[in-house]
C-alpha positions as a Python dict, from the first residue, in 0.01 Angstrom:
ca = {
    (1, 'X'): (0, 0, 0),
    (2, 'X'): (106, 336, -37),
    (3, 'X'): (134, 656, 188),
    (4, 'X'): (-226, 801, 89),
    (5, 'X'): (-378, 456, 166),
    (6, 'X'): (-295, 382, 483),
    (7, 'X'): (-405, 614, 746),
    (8, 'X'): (-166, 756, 981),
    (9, 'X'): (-18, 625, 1308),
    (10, 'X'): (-77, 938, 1513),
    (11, 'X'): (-489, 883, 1387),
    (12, 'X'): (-496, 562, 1431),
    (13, 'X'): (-298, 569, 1818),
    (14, 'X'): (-582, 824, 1904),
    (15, 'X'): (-824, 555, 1789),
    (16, 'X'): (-759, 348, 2022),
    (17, 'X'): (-754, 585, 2315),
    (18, 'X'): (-1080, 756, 2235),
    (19, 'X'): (-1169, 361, 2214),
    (20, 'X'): (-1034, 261, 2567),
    (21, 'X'): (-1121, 581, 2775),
    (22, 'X'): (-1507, 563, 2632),
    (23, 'X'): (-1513, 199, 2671),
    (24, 'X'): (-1400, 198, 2999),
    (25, 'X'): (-1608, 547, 3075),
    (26, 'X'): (-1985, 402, 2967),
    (27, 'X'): (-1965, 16, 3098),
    (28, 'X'): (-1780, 126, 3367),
    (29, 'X'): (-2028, 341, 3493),
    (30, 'X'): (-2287, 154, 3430),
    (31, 'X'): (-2151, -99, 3644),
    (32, 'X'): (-2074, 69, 3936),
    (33, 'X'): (-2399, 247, 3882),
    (34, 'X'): (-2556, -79, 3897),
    (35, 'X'): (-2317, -205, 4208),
    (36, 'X'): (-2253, 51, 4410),
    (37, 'X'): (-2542, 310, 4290),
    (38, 'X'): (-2280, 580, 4228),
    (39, 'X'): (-2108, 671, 3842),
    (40, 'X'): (-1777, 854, 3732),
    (41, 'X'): (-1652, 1075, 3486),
    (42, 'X'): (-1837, 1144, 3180),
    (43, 'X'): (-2149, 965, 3261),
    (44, 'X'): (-2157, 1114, 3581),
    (45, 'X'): (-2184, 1495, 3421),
    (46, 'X'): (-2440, 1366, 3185),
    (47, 'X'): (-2625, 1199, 3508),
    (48, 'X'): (-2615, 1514, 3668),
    (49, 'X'): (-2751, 1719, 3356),
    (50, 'X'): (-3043, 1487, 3364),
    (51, 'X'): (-2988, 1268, 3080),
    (52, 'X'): (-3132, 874, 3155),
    (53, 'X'): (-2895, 631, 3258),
    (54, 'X'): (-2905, 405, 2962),
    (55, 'X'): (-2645, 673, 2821),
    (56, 'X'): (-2344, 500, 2997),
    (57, 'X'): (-2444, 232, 2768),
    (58, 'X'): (-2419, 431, 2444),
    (59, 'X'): (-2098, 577, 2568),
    (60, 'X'): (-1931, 224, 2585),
    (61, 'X'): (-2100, 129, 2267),
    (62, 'X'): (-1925, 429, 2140),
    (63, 'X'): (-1599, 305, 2255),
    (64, 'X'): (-1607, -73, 2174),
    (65, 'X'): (-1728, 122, 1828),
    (66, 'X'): (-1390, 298, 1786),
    (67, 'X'): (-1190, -29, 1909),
    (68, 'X'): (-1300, -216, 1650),
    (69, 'X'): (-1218, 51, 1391),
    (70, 'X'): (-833, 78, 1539),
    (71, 'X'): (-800, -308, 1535),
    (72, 'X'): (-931, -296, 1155),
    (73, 'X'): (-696, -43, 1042),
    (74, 'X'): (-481, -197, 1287),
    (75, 'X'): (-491, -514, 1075),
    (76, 'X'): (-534, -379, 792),
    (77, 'X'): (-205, -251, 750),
}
């Protein structure tokens, strides 16, 4: 492959964060929500704006979303 077809490392590095710290920010908090009946971190702010709890959920969907896009051009390559 060339340069212009493969995507590059810095993009694909930030990939994977965005993928871990959402991950790990929605299921996360959902379970200690669940557990302990307290959240952290992003789903806490959107808890405290009023927004339902089933968001934690859509944040880690998020995440496991972008993980599987950095293993594929992970892989890819």
């Amino acid at each position: 492959m060339n340069r212009l077809t493969t995507p590059p490392r810095t993009a694909v590095k930030a990939l994977w964060l965005a993928g871990v710290l959402f991950a790990v920010q929605g299921f996360g908090s959902a379970i200690t929500e669940a557990r302990w009946g307290t959240s952290f971190g992003i789903a806490a702010l959107l808890r405290a704006a009023g927004v339902p709890g089933w968001a934690d959920l859509v944040i880690g969907a998020i995440g496991a979303l972008a993980l599987l896009a950095a293993l594929y051009r992970t892989v890819r390559r």
